[in-house]
N, CA, C and O atoms as a DFTB+ gen file, in Angstrom:
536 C
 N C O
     1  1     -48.606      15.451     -36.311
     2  2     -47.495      14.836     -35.599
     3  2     -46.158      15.180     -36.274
     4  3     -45.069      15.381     -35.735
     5  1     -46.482      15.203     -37.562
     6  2     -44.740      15.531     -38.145
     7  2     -44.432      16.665     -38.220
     8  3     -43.297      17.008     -38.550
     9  1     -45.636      17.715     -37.852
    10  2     -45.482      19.173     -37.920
    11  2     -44.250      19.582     -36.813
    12  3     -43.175      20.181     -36.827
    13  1     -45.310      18.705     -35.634
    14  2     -44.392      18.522     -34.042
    15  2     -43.031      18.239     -33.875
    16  3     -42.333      18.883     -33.091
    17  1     -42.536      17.160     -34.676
    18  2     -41.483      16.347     -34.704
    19  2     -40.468      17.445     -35.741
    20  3     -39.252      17.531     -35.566
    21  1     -41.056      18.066     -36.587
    22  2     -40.177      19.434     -37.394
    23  2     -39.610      20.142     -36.589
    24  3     -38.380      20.185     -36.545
    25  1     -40.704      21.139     -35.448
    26  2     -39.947      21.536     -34.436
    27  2     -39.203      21.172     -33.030
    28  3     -38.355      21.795     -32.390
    29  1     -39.881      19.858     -32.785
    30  2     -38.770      19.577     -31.319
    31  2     -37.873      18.511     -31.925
    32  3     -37.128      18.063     -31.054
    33  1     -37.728      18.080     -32.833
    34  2     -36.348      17.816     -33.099
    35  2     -35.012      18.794     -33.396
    36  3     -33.964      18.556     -32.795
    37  1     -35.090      19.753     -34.222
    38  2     -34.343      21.177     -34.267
    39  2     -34.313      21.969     -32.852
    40  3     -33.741      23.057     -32.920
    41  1     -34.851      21.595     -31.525
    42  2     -35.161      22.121     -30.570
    43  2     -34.213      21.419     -29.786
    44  3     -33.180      21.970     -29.407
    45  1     -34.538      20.043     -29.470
    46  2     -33.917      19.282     -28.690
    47  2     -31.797      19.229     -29.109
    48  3     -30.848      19.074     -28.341
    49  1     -31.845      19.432     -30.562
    50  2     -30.378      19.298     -30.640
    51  2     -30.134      20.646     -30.484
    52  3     -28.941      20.767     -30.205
    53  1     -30.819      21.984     -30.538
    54  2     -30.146      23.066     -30.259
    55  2     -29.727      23.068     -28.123
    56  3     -28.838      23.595     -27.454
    57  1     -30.859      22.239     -27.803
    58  2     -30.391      22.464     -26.091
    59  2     -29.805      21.278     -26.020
    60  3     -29.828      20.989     -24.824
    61  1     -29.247      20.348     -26.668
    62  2     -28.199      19.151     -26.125
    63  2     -26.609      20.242     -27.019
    64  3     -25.589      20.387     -26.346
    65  1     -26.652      20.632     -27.937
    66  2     -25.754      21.693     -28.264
    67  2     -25.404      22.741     -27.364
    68  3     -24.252      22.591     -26.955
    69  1     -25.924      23.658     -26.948
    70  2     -25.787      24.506     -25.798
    71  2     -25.526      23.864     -24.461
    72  3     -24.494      24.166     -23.862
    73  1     -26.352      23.029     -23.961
    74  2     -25.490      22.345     -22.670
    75  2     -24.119      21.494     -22.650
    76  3     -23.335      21.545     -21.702
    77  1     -23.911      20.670     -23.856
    78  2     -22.943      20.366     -24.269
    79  2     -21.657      21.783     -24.323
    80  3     -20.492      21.513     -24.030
    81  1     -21.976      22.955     -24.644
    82  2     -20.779      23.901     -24.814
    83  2     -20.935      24.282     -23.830
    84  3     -19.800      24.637     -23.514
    85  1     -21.662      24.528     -22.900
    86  2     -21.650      25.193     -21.684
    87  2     -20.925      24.608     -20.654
    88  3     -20.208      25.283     -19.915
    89  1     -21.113      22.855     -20.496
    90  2     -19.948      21.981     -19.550
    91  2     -18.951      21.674     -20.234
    92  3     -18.337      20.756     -19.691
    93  1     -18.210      22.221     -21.765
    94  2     -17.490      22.200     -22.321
    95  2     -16.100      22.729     -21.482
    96  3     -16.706      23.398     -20.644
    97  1     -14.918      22.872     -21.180
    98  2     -13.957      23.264     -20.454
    99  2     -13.619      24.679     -21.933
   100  3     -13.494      24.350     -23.113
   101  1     -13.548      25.988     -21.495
   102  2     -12.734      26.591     -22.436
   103  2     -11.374      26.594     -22.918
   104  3     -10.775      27.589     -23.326
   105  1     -10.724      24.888     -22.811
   106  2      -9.350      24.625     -23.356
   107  2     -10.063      23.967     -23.996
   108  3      -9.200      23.133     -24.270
   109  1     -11.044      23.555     -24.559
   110  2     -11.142      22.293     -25.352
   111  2     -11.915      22.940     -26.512
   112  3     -12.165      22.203     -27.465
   113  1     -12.278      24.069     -26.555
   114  2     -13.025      24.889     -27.619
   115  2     -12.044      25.519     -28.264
   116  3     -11.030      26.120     -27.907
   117  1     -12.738      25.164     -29.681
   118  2     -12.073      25.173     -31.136
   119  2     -12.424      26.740     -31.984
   120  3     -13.591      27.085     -32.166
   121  1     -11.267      27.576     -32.440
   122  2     -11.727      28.416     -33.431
   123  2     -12.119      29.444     -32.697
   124  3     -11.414      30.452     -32.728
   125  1     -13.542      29.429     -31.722
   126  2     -13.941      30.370     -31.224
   127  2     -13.625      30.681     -29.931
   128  3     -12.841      29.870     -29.439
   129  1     -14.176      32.142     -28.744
   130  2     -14.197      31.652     -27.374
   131  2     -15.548      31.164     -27.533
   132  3     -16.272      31.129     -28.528
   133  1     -15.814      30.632     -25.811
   134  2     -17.428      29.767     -25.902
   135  2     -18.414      30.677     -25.543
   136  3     -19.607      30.374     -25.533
   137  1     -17.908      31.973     -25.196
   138  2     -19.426      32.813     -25.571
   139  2     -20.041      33.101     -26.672
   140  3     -21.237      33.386     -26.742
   141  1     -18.900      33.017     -28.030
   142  2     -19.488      33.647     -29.073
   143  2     -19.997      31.239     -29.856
   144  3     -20.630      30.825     -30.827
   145  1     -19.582      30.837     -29.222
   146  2     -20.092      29.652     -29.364
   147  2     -21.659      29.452     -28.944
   148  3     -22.576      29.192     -29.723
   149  1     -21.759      29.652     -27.390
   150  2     -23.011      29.822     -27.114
   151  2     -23.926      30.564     -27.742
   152  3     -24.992      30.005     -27.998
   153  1     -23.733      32.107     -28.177
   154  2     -24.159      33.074     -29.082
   155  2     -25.025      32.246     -30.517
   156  3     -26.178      32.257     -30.948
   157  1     -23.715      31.565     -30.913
   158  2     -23.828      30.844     -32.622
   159  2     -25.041      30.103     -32.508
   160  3     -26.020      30.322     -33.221
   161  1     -24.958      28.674     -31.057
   162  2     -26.501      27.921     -31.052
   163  2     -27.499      28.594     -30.604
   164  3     -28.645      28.192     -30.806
   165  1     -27.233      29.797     -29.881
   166  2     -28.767      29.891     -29.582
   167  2     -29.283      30.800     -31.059
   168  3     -30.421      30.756     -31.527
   169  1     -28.429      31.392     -31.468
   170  2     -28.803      32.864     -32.884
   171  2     -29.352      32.002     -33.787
   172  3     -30.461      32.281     -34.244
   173  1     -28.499      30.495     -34.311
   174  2     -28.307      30.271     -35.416
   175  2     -28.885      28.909     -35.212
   176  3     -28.050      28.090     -34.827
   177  1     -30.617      28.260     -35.439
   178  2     -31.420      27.403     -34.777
   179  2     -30.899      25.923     -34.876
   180  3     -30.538      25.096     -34.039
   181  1     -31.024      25.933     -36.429
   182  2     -30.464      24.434     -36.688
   183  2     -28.858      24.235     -37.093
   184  3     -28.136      23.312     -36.715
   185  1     -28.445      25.487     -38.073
   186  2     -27.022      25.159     -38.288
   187  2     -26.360      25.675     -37.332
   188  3     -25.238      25.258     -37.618
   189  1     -26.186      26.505     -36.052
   190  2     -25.147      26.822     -35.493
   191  2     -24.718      25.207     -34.315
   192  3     -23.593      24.978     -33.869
   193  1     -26.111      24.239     -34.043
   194  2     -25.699      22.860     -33.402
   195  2     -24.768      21.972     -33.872
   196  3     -23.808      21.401     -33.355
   197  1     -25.287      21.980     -35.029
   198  2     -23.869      21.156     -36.346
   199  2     -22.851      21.482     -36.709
   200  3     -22.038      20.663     -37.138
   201  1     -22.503      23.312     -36.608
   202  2     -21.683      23.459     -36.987
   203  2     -20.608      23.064     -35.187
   204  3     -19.705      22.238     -35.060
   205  1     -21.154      23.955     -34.161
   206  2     -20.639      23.084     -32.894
   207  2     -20.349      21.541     -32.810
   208  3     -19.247      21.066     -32.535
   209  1     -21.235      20.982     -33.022
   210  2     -20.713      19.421     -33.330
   211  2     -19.456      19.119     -34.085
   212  3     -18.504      18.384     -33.822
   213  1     -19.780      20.046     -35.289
   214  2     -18.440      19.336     -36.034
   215  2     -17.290      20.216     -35.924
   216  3     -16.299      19.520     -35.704
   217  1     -17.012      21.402     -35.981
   218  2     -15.974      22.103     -35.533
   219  2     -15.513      22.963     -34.485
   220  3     -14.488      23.640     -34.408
   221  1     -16.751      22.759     -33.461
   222  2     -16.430      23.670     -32.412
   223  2     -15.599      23.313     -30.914
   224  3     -15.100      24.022     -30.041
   225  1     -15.773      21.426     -31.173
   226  2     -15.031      21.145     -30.142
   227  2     -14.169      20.820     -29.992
   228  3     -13.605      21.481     -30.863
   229  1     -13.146      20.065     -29.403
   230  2     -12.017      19.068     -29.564
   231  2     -12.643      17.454     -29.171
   232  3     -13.313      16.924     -28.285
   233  1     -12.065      17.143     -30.237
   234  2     -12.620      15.804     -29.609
   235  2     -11.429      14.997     -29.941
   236  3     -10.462      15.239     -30.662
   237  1     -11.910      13.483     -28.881
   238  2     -10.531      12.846     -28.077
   239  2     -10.148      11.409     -29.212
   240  3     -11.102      10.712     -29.556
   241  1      -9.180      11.170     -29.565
   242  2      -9.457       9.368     -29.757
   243  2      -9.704       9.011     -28.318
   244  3      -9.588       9.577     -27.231
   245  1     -10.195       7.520     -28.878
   246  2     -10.580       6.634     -27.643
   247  2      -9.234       6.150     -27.196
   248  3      -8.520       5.676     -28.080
   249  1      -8.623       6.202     -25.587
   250  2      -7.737       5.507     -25.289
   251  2      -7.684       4.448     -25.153
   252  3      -8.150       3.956     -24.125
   253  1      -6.964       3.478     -26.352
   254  2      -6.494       2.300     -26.028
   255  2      -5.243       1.764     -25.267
   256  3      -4.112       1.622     -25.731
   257  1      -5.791       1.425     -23.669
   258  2      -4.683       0.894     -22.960
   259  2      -3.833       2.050     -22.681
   260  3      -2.787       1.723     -22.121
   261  1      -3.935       3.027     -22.852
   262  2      -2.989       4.217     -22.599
   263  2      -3.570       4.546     -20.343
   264  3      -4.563       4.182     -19.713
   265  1      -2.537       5.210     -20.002
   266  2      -2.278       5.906     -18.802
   267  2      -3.724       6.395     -18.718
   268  3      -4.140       6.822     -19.795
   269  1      -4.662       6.440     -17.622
   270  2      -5.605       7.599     -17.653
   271  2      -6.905       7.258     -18.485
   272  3      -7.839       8.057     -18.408
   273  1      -7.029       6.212     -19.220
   274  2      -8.527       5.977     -20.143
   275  2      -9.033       4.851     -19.272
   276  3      -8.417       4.271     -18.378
   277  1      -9.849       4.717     -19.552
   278  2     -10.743       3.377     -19.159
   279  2     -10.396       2.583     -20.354
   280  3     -10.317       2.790     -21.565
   281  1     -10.134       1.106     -19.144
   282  2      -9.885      -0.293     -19.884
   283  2     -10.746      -1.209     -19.411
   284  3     -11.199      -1.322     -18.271
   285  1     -10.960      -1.934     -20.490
   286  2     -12.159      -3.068     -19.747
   287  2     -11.455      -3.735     -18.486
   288  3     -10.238      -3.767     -18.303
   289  1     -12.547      -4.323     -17.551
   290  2     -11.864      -5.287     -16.790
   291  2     -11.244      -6.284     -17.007
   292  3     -10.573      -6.788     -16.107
   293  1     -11.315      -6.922     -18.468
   294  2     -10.738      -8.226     -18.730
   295  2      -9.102      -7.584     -18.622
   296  3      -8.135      -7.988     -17.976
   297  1      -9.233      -6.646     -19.366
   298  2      -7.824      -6.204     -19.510
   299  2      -7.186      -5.224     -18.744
   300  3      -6.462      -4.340     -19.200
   301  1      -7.582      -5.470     -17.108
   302  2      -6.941      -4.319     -16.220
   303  2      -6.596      -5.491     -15.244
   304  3      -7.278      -6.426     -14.824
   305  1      -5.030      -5.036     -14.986
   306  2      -4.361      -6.245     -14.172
   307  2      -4.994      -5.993     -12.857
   308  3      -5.451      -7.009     -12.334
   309  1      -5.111      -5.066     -12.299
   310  2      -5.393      -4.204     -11.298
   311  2      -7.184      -5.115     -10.583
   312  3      -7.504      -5.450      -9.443
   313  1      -7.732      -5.188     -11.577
   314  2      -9.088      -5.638     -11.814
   315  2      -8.782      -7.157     -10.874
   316  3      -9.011      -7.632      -9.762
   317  1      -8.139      -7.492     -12.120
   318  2      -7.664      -8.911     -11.881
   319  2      -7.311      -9.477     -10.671
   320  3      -7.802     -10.501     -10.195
   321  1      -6.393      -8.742     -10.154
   322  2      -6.016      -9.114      -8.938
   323  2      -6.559      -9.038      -7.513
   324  3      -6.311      -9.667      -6.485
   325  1      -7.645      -7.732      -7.921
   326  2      -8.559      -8.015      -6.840
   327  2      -9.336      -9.028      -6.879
   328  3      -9.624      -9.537      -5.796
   329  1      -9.952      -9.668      -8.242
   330  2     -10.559     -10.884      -8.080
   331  2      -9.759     -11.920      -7.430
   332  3     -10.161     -12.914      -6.826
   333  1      -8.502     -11.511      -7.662
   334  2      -8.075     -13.127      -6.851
   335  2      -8.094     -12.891      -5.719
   336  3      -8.638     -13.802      -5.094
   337  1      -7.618     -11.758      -4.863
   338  2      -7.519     -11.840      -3.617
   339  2      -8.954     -12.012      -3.151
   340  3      -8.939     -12.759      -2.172
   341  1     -10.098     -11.655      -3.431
   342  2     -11.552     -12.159      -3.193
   343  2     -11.340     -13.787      -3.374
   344  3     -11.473     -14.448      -2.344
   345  1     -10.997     -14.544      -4.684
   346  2     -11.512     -15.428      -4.614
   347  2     -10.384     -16.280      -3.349
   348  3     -10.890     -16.998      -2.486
   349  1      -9.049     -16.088      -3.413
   350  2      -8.497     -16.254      -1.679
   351  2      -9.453     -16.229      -0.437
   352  3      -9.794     -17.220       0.210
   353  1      -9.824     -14.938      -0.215
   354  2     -10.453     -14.927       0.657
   355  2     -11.742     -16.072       0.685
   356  3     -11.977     -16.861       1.601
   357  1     -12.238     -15.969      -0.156
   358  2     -13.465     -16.463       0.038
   359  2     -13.637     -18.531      -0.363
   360  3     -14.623     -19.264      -0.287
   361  1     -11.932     -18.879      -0.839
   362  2     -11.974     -19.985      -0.272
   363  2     -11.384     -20.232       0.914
   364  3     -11.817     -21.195       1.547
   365  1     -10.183     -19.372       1.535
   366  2     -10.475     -19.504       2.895
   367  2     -11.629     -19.370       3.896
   368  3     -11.431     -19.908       4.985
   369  1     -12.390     -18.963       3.778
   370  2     -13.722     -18.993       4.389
   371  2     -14.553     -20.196       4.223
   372  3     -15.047     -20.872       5.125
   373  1     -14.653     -20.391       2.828
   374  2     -15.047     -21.872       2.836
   375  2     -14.295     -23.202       3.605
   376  3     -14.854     -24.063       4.285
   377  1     -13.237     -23.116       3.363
   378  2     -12.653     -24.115       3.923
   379  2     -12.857     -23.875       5.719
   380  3     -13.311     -24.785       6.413
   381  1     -12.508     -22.722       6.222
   382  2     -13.187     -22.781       7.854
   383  2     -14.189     -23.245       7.660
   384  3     -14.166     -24.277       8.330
   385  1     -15.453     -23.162       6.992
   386  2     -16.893     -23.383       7.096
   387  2     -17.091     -25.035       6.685
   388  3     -18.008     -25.638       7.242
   389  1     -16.262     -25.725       5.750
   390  2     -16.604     -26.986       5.936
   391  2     -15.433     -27.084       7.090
   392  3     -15.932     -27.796       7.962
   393  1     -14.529     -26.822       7.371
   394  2     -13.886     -27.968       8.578
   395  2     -15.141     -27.417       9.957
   396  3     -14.950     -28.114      10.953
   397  1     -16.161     -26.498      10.150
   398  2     -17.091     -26.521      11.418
   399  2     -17.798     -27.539      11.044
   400  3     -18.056     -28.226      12.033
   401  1     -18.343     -28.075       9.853
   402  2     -19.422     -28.758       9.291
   403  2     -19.233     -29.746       9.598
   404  3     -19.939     -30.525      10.237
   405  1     -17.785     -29.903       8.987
   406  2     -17.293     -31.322       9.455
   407  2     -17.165     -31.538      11.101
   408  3     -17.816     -32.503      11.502
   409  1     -16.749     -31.118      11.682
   410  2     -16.783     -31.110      13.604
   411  2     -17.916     -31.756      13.695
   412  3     -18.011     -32.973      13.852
   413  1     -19.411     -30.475      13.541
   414  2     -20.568     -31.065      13.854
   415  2     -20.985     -31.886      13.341
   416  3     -21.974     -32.486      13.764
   417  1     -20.436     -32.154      12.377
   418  2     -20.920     -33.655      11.607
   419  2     -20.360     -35.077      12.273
   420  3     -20.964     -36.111      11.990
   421  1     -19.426     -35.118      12.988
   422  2     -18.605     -35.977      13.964
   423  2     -19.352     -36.185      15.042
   424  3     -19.951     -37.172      15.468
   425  1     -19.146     -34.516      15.610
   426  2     -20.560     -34.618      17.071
   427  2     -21.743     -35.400      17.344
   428  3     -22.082     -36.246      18.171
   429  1     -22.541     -34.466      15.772
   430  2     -24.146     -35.263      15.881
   431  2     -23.680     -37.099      15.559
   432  3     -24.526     -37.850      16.042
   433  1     -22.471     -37.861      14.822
   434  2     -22.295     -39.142      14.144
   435  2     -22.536     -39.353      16.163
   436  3     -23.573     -39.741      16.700
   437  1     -20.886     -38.849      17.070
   438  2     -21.060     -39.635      18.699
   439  2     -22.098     -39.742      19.268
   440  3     -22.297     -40.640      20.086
   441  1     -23.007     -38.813      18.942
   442  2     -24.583     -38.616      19.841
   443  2     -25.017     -39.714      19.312
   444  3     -24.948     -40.793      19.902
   445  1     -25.425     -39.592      18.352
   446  2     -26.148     -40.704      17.541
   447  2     -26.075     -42.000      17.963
   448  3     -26.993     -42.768      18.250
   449  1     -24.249     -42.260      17.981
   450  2     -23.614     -43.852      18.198
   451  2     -23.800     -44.153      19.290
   452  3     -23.587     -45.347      19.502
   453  1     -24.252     -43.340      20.477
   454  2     -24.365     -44.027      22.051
   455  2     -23.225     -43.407      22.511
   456  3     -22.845     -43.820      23.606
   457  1     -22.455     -42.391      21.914
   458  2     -20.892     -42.089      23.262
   459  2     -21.676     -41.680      24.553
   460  3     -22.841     -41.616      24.946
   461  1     -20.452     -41.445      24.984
   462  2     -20.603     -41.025      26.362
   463  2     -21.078     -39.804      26.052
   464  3     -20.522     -39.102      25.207
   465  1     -22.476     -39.319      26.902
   466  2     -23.407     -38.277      27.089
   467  2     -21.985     -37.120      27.388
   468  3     -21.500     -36.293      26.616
   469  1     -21.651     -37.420      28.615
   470  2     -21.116     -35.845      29.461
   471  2     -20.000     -35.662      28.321
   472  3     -19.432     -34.571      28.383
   473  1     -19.690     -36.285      27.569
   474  2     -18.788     -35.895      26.878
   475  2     -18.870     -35.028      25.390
   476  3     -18.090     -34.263      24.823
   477  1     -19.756     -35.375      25.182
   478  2     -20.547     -35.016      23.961
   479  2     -21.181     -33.604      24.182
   480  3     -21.448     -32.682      23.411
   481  1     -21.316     -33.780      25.495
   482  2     -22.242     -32.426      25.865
   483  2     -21.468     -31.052      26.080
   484  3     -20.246     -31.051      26.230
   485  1     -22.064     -30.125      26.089
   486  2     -20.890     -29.093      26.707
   487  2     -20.977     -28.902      28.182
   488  3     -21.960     -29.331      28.787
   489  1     -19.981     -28.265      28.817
   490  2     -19.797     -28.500      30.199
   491  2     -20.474     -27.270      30.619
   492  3     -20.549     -27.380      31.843
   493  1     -20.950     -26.278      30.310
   494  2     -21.789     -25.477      30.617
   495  2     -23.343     -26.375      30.655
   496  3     -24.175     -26.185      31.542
   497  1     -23.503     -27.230      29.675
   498  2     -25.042     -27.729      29.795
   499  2     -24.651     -28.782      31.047
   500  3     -25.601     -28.846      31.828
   501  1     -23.648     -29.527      31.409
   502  2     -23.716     -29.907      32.226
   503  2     -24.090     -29.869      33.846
   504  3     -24.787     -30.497      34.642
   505  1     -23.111     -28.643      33.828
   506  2     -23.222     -27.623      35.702
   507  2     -24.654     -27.280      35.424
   508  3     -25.266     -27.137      36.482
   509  1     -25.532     -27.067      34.162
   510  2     -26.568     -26.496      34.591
   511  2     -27.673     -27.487      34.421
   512  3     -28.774     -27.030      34.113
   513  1     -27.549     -28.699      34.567
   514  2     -27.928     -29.960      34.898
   515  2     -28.054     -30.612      36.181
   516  3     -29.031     -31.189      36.660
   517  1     -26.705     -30.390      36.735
   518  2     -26.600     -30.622      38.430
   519  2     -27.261     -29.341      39.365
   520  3     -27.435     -29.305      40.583
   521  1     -27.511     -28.473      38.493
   522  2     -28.203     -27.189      39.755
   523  2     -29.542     -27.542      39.706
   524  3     -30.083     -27.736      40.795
   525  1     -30.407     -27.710      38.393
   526  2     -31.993     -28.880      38.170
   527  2     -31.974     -29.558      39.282
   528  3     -32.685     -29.419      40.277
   529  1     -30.702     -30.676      38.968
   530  2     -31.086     -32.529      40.151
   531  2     -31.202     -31.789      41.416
   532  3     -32.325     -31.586      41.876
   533  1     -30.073     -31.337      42.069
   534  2     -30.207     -30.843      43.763
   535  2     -30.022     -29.629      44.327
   536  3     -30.164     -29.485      45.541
């Protein structure tokens, strides 16, 4: 097993090295062009990956809060404000949805109390009440 692990570990970082330089942009490659980069990992098994790692690319700081990086959502106003206009929306919606609740909650209270039937009823169930009787 560790014989195994000798060679596909030196294996696996030489092809995460090579695909890594290959979707590399050739403005962002360091020192060399990226053919003779590509050349270096595939020629050179274990040291030409490391040496790519450490000097062959450009690499970025992390943008903090700058134009153009990713910011968490806590800290993107942008974020923010769509939550509110959701949570707007979605207590206006609630509030339509209890004032129906409340209606039918009135309705079923008149049925209940004895009101007046035809009134309670809708006037469509009505006309189609009198076409039944005669």
């Amino acid at each position: 097993m560790l014989r195994a692990l000798m060679f596909i570990l030196p294996l696996a970082l030489t092809i995460y090295a090579f695909i890594d330089c290959v979707n590399t942009p050739e403005q962002e490659t360091k020192h060399l062009p990226k053919v003779v980069w590509v050349i270096i990992i595939l020629l050179f098994w274990v040291v030409g990956p490391v040496v790519w790692f450490a000097a062959g690319k450009q690499r970025r700081a992390a943008a903090r809060g700058g134009s153009g990086g990713w910011v968490a959502p806590d800290d993107n106003p942008e974020f923010l404000k769509s939550l509110r206009e959701e949570k707007a929306d979605d207590e206006a919606l609630l509030k339509d949805w209890e004032a129906d609740l409340r209606r039918r909650e009135d309705e079923l209270k008149r049925r209940e109390q004895g009101g007046d039937a035809k009134d309670s009823r809708d006037p469509r169930d009505a006309q189609d009440s009198k076409d039944t009787d005669g």
